[in-house]
C-alpha positions in Angstrom: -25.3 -26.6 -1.2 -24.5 -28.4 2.1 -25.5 -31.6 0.7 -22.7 -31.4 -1.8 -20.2 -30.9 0.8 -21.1 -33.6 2.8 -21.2 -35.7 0.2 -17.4 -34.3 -1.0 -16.6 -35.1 2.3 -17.9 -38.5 2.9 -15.9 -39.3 -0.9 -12.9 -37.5 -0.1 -12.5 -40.1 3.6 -13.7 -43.4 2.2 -12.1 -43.3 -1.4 -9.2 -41.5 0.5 -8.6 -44.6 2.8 -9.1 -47.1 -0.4 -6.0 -45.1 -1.8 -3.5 -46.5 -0.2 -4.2 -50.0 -0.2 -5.2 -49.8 -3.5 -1.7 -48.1 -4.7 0.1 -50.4 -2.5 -1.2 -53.1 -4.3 -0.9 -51.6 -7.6 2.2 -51.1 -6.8 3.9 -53.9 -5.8 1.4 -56.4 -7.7 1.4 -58.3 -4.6 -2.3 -59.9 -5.0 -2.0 -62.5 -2.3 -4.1 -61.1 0.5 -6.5 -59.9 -1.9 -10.0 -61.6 -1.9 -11.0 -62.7 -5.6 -14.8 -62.7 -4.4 -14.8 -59.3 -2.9 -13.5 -57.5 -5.8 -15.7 -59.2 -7.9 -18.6 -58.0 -5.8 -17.1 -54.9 -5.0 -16.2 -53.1 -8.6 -19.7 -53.7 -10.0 -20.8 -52.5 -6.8 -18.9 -49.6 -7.3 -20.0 -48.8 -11.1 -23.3 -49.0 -10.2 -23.2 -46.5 -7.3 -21.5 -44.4 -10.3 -24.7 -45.2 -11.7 -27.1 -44.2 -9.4 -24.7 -40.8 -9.1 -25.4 -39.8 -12.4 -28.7 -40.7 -12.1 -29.4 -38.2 -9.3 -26.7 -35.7 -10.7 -24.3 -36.1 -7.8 -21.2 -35.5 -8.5 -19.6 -36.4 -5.1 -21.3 -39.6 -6.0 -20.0 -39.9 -9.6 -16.3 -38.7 -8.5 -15.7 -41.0 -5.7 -17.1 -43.7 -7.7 -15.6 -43.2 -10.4 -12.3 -43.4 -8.7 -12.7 -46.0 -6.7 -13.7 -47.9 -10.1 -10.5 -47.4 -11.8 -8.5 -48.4 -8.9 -10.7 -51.5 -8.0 -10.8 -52.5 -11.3 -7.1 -52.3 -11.6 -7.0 -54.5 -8.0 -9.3 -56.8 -9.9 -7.3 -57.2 -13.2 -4.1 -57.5 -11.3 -5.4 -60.4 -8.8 -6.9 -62.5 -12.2 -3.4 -62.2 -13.9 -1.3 -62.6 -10.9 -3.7 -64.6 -8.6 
């Protein structure tokens, strides 16, 4: 369906450009430009688009959510231990 593929598409570029940042960060535990307030807007944000996803049976939804939950929920954890 064409829908699906625009939606992989739209996943694959905005989770893909999270990545990085999001590794980066993982990686090096460096928290300090990190905005507490965002990612604690920003990973319920993100598990309810999951949500809605399922809700709709979208999986491009589901996928990239679902990704983007794990890492921003590992930004999230990092930045309350570390500040």
């Amino acid at each position: 369906m064409k829908l699906d593929l625009i939606g992989s598409l739209a996943a694959l570029l905005t989770t893909g450009a999270f990545a990085p940042q999001a590794l980066k960060t993982i990686r090096t535990r460096d928290t300090s430009g990190i905005s507490l307030g965002m990612y604690m807007i920003l990973t319920p944000g993100v598990a309810l688009w999951f949500v809605y996803g399922v809700a709709i049976g979208s999986w491009p939804i589901m996928v990239a959510n679902a990704v983007t939950f794990s890492l921003a929920g590992t930004i999230l954890a990092l930045k309350l231990r570390h500040g």
